[in-house]
C-alpha positions in Angstrom: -19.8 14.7 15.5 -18.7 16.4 18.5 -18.3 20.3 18.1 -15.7 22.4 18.7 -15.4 25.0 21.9 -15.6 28.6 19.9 -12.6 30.1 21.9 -11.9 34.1 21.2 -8.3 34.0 21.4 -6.1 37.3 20.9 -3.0 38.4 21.6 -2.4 41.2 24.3 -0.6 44.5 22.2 2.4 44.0 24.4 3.0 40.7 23.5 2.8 41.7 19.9 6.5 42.1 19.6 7.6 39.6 21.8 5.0 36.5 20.6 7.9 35.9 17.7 10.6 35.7 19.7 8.9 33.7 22.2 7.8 30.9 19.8 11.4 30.8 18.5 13.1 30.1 21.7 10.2 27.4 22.6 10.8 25.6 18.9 14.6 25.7 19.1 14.5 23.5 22.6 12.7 20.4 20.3 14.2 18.0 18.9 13.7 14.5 16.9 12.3 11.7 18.8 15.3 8.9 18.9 14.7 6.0 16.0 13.2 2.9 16.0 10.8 0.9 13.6 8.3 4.1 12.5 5.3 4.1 14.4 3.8 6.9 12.7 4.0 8.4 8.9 7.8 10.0 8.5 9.0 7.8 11.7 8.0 11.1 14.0 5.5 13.9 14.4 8.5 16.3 12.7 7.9 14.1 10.0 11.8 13.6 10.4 12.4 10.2 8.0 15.7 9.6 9.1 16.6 6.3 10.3 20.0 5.4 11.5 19.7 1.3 11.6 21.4 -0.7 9.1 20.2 -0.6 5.4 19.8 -3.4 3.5 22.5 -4.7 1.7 20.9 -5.6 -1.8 17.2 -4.5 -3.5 16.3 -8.4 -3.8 12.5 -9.3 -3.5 11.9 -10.5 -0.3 7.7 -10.9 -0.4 5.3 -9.7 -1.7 1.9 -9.2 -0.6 -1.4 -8.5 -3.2 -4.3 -6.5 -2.1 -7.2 -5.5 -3.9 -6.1 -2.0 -5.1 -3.8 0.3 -5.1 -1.3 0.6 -2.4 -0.9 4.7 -1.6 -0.4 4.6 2.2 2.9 3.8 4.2 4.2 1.5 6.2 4.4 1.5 10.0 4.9 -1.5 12.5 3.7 -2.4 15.9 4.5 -5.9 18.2 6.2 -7.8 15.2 3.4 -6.8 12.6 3.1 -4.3 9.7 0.7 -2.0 9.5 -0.6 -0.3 5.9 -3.6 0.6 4.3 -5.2 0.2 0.6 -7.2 1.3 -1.4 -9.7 -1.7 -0.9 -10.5 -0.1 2.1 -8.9 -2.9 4.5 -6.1 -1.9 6.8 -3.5 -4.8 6.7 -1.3 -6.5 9.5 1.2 -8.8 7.9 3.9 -10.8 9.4 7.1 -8.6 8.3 9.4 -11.5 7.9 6.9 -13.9 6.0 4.6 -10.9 4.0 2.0 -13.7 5.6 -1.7 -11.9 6.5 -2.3 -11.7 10.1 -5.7 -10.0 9.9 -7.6 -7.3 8.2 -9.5 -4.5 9.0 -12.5 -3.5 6.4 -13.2 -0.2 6.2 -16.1 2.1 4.0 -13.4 3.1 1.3 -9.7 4.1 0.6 -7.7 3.8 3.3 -4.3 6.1 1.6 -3.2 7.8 5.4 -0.9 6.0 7.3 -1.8 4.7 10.8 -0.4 5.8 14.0 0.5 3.5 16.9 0.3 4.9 20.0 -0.3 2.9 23.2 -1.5 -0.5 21.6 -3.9 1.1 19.2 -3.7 2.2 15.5 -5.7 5.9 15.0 -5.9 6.0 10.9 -8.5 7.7 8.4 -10.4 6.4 5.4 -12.1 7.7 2.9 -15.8 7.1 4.2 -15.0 10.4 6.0 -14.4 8.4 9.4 -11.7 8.6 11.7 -11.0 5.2 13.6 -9.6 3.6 16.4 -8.8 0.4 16.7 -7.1 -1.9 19.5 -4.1 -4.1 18.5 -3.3 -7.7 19.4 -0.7 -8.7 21.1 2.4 -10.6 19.5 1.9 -14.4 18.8 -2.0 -14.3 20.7 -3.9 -14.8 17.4 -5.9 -11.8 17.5 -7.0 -9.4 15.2 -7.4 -5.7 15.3 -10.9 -4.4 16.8 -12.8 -1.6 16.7 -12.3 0.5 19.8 -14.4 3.9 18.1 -15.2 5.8 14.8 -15.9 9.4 14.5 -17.4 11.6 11.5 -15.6 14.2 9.8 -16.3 16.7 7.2 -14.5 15.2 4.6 -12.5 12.1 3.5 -9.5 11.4 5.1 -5.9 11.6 3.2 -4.0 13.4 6.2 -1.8 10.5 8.3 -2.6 11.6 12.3 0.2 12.6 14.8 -0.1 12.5 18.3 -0.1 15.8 20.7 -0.7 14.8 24.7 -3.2 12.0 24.9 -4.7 12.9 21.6 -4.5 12.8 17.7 -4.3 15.9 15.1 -5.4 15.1 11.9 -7.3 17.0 8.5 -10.0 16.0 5.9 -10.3 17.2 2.1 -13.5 19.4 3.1 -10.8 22.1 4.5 -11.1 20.9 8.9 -8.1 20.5 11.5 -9.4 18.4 13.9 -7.8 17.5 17.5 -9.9 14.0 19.0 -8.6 12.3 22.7 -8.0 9.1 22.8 -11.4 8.0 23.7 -12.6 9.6 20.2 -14.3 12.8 22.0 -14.1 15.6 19.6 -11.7 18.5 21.7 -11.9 20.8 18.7 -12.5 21.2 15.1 -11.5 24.4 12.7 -12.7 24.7 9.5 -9.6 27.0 8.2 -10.1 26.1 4.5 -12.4 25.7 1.3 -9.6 23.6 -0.2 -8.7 20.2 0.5 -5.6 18.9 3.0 -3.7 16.1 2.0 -0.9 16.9 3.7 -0.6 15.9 7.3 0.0 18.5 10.0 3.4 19.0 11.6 3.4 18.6 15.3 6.1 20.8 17.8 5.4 19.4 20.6 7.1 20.8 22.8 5.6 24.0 21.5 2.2 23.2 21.2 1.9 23.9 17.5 0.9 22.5 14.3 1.6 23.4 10.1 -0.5 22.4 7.8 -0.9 23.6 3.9 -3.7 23.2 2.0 -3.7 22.1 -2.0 -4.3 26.1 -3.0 -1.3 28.5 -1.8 -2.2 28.6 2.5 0.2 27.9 5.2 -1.2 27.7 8.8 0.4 27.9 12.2 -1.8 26.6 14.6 -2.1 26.6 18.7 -3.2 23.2 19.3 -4.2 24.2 23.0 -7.6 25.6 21.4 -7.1 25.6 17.8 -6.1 29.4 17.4 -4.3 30.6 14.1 -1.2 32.1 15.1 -0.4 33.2 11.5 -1.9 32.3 8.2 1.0 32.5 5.2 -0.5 33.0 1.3 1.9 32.4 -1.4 1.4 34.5 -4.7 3.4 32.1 -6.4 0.2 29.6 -6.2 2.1 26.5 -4.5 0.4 23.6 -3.8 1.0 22.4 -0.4 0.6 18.5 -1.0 3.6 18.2 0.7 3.5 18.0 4.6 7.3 19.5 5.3 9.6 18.8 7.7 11.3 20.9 10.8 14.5 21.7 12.0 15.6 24.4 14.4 13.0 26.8 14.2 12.8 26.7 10.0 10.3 24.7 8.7 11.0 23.5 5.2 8.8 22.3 2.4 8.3 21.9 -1.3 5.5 24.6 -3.0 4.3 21.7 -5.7 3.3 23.5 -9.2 4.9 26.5 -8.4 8.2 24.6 -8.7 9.8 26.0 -5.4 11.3 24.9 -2.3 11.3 27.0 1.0 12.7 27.3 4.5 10.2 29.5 6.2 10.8 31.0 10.0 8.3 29.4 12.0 8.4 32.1 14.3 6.8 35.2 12.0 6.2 32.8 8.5 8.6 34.7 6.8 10.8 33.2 3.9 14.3 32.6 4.9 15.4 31.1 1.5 14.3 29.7 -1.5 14.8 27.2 -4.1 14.2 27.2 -7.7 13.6 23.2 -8.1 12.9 23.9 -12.5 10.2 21.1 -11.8 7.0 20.5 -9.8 7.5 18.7 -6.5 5.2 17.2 -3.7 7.7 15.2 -1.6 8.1 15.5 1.9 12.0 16.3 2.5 14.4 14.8 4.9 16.7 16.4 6.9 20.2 14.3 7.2 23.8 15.9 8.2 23.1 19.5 7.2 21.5 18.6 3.9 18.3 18.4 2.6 16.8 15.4 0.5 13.3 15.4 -1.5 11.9 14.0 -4.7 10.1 16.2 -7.8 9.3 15.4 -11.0 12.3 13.7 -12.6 15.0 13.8 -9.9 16.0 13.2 -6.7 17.5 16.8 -5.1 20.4 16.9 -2.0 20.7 20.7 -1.4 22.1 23.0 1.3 20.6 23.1 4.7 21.4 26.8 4.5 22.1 28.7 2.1 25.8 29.0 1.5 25.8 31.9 -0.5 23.5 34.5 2.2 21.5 35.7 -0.6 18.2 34.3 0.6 18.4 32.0 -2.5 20.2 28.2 -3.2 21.0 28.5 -6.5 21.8 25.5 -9.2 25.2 25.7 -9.1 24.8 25.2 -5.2 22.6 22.1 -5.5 25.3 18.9 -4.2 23.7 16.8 -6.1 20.5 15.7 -8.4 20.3 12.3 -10.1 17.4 11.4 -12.6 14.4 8.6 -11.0 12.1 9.4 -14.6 9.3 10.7 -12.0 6.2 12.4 -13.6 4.0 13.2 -10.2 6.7 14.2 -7.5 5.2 12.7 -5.3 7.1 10.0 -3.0 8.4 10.9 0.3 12.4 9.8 0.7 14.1 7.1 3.4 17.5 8.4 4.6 19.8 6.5 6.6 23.2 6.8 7.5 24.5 5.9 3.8 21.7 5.5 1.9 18.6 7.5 0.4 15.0 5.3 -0.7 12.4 7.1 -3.1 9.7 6.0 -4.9 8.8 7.2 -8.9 5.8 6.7 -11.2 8.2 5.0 -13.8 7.7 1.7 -11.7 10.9 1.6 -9.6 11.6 2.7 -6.1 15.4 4.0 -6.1 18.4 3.8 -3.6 20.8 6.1 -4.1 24.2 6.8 -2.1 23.3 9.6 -0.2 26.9 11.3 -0.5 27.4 11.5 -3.8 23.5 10.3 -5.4 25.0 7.7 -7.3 22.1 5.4 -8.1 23.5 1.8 -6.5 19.6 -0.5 -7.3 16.7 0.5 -8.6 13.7 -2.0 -7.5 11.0 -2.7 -10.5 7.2 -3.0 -9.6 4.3 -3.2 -11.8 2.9 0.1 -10.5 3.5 3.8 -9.5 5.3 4.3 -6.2 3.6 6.7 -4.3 4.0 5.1 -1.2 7.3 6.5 1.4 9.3 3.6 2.2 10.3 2.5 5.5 12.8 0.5 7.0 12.6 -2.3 9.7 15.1 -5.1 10.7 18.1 -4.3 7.4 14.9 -4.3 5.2 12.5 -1.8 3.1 9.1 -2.0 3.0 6.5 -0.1 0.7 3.1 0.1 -1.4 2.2 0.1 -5.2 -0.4 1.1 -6.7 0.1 -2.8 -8.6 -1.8 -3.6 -5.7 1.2 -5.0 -3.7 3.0 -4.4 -0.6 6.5 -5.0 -1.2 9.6 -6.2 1.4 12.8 -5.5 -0.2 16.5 -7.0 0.8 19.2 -9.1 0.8 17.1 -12.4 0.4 17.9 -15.2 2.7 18.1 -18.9 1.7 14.9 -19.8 0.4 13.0 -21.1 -2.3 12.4 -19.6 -6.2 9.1 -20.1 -8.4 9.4 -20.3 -11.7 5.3 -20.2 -13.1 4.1 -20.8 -16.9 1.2 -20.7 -18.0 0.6 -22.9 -21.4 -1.6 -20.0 -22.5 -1.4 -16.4 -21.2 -4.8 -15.6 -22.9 -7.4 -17.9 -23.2 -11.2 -18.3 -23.3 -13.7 -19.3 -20.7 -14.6 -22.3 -22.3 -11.0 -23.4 -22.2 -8.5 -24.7 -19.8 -4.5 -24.1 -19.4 -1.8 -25.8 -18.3 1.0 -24.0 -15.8 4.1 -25.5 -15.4 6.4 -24.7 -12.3 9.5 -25.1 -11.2 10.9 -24.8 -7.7 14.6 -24.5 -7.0 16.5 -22.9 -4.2 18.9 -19.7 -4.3 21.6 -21.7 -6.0 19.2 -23.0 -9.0 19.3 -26.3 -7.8 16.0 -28.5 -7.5 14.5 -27.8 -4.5 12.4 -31.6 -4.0 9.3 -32.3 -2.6 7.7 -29.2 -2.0 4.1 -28.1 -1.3 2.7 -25.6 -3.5 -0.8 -23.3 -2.8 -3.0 -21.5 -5.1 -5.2 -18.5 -4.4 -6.8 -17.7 -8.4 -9.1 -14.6 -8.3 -11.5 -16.5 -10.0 -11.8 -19.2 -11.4 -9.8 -23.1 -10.4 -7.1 -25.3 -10.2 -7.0 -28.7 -10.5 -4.4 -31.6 -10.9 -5.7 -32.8 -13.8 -8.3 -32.2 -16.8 -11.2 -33.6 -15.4 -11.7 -31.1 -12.8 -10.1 -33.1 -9.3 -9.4 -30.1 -6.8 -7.4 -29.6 -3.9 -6.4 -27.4 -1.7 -2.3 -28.3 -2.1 -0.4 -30.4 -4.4 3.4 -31.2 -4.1 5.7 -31.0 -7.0 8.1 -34.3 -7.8 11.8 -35.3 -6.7 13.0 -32.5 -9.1 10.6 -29.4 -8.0 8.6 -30.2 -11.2 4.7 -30.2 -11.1 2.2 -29.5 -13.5 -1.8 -28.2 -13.1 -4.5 -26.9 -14.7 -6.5 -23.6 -14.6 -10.1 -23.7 -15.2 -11.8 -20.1 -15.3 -15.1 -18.8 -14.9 -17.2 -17.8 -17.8 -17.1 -14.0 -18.2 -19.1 -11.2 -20.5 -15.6 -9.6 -21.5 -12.1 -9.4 -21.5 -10.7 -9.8 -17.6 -7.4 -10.4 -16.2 -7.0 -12.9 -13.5 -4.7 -13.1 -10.8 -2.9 -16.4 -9.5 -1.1 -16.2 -6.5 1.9 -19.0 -6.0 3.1 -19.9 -2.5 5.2 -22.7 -1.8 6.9 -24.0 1.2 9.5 -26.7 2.9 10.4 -27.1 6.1 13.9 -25.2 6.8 13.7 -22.6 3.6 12.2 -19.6 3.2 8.9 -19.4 1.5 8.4 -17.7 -2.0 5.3 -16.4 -3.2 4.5 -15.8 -7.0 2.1 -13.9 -8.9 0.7 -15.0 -12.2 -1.8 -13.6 -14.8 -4.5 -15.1 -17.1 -6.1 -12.9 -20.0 -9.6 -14.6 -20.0 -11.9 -14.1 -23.1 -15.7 -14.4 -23.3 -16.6 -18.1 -24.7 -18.3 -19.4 -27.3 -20.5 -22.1 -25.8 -21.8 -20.0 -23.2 -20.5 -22.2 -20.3 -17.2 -22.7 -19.4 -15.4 -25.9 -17.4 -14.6 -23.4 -14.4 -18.5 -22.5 -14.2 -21.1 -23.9 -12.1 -22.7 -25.1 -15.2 -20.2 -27.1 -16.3 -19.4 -28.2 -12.9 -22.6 -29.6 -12.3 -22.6 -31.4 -15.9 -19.1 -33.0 -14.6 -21.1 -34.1 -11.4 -24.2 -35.4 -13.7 -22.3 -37.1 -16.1 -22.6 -40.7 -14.6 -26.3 -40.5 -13.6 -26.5 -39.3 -17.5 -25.2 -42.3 -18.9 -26.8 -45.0 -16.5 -30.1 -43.4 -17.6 -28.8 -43.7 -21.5 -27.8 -47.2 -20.8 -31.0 -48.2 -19.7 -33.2 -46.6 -22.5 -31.0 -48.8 -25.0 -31.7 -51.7 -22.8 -35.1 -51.0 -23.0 -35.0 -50.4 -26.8 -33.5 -53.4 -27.6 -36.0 -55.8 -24.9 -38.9 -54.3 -26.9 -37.3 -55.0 -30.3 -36.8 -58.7 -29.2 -40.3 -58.7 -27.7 -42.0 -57.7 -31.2 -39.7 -60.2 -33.2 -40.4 -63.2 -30.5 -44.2 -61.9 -31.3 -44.2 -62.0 -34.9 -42.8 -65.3 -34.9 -44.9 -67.2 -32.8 -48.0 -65.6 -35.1 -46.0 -67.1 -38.6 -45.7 -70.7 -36.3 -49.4 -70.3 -35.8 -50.4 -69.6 -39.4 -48.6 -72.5 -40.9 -49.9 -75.1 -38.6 -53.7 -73.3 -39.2 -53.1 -73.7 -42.9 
């Protein structure tokens, strides 16, 4: 691990006074990078979250995408590919329009930060306590992403990194703010903590700073030239600083977690300008949009007051513009604001749009998971993680096809087989035709009929009918099993589905999707030619002995 230059940085006593007023002038010139698709966690270092393209039209399932955990990170997008990470440890690149895999990269553990692009190369952290680089392929070349360099931190990684001239700023739950160039040399480390970061530092560029909370009640303003506090902040009210804030005009603003508060804090001195008494634990990152504010807590969605109308260094309830109920129980999603619109995720499942005027709730999209993950938007669509496992796209569909999967038998046991019926149509309902339909089972096989015959597709009849069969593995106790449903036709839009087996332990020890039973399928015939001919046999040697006792009765009368 590279070390850190131990720099003895202190202010001259003249500049006492003036260091405040200094820093305020050089915040007040930044402003928000101009939008795009989000390259970073938040769409900008400012962790900003506004976007000002299109938003989609309905909250339709576009694709989806299963991974083999939990989905906590965020979406960001490089050269026509997606970018996320899971909890499997692999950072995914999937075709946007399709939710197709384009490649994988495996990590040691959890991947839940978000990457950052930045010059052809994603920087992200994992939970192996590395920090990695890795080059990105070009559009339509083929490629996958590859290792460029790791380096070892302290700590796992949660913190999503932000980029600061020719190099990336990221933290580690063993307490560390780290600053690494490009070519993954260590430029400095500070160990400012016992407690862990989650959150991810905000960068001001143009003032060469950095805020960054920890989980316990610690604000930090950092000089990212060397690493130098500039002030340290401790709240008494014992916030939790899960959240990583947002920045506007020289006031930083973020949500205290337990402590149920919200805060605009002067980044100048760390003084409180105002505060908010939320009534409810929150650890959204908020969004700054037309002179409001937007963030999530448990149970609602909040639009207050960029300033506080009243001047008494407090928002109160009856200045809130609105709060509409999303059932949340963690706080925890960041929002999507666009023009009209506002995204969040909530534990209850859904992720929520809401008209961000009023807060009238216009969809709400059901997963099978918590939403922890901060939507983004790309191309009049929203993309985001579950912790079902999935990466979702979310829309107005366009034509395409519809699968309709049944099993015969949701649970079943090992020893046993199911049928599962589908049925493809297009948008309109109508029989979609000759279609060819995948499967990708967990575990397990499917065939095209019950004697086992395998293949890799199988087309369904003039009416989008077709029937096959799942064979599963024997198992030692109760498991669910995932089969994932693709089909496809030339001039439609692909569909994917997602279907789960219960499968129960046996009772003959062997079931017809193991390789026992496979290899007494493959047996079978050798089994009865070798039957056949013992019977043969049997039956030569019983007309052997009868030909023999007769010939010795013929020989006893003609003695006698």
């Amino acid at each position: 691990m590279g070390k850190s230059k131990k720099m003895d940085w202190k202010v001259p006593r003249p500049f006492h006074v003036l260091l405040p007023c200094l820093l305020f002038i050089v915040i007040t010139m930044s402003s928000a990078p101009s939008r795009g698709s989000w390259t970073e966690w938040r769409g900008d270092p400012l962790h900003s979250a506004f976007e000002d393209g299109p938003p989609p039209e309905e909250g339709e399932l576009i694709w989806s995408y299963l991974t083999g955990d939990q989905v906590l990170s965020s979406p960001v997008f490089h050269d026509e590919g997606l970018l996320i990470g899971s909890d499997d440890g692999n950072l995914y690149c999937l075709d946007p329009e399709l939710g197709e895999l384009l490649w994988k990269y495996k990590t040691g553990s959890s991947i839940q930060a978000t990457p950052l692009v930045m010059n052809g190369r994603a920087y992200f952290g994992s939970f192996d306590r590395n920090l990695y680089c890795i080059s990105l392929p070009q559009s339509g070349t083929g490629g996958a992403g590859l290792l460029e360099w790791n380096v070892s931190l302290h700590g796992q990684v949660l913190s999503s990194c932000h980029w600061y001239e020719g190099s990336v700023v990221t933290a580690d739950n063993m307490g560390y703010l780290y600053r690494i160039d490009e070519e993954g040399e260590m430029i400095w480390e500070k160990h400012l903590s016992d407690l862990d970061f989650w959150a991810s530092p905000l960068i001001i560029d143009d003032a060469g700073m950095a805020i960054i909370g920890n989980i316990g009640k610690e604000l930090w303003l950092i000089d990212l030239s060397g690493g130098d506090i500039l002030w340290k902040k401790t709240f008494l009210s014992g916030a939790e600083f899960y959240s990583s804030g947002t920045y506007l005009d020289g006031i930083f603003y973020i949500s205290g977690g337990i402590d149920e508060m919200f805060y605009a804090i002067r980044v100048s001195d760390g003084e409180i300008v105002w505060s908010f008494d939320i009534g409810h634990p929150s650890y959204s990152t908020p969004v700054i949009s037309g002179g409001r504010i937007y963030f999530g807590s448990y149970e609602m969605m909040w639009c207050i007051p960029l300033e506080d109308p009243s001047g008494d260094s407090n928002i109160s309830q009856d200045e809130v513009i609105w709060s509409s109920s999303i059932h949340d129980y963690q706080g925890g999603s960041s929002p999507l604001v666009t023009v009209d619109r506002a995204y969040i995720g909530s534990d209850d499942w859904h992720l929520y749009c809401f008209d961000s005027a009023t807060g009238e709730e216009i969809w709400a999209f059901e997963t099978k998971g918590y939403v922890y993950s901060s939507p983004s938007l790309h191309e009049e669509k929203v993309y985001f993680g579950s912790s079902d496992r999935n990466i979702y796209c979310i829309g107005k569909r366009p034509p395409g096809l519809v699968i309709d999967a049944e099993p015969g038998m949701r649970e079943i046991t090992s020893d046993n087989i199911t049928e599962i019926f589908l049925t493809i149509t297009d948008d309109l309902g109508q029989p979609a035709g000759d279609v060819e339909v995948t499967f990708r089972p967990s575990a397990g096989f499917i065939a095209f009929d019950t004697e086992g015959n395998t293949r890799l597709s199988h087309h369904t009849d003039t009416s989008g009918d077709l029937i096959v069969y799942y064979f599963p593995v024997q198992v030692s106790s109760r498991s669910t099993m995932d089969i994932i449903v693709n089909a496809q036709k030339e001039g439609l839009r692909p569909a994917s589905f997602q279907l789960q087996i219960i499968v129960e332990p046996g009772q003959s020890g062997t079931s017809p999707g193991s390789d026992v039973g496979k290899d007494v399928m493959k047996r079978a015939p050798y089994m009865v030619a070798v039957g056949s001919m013992l019977v043969l046999n049997i039956v030569l040697l019983l007309l052997v002995i009868i030909w023999s006792l007769r010939n010795r009765n013929e020989e006893r009368e003609v003695g006698s």
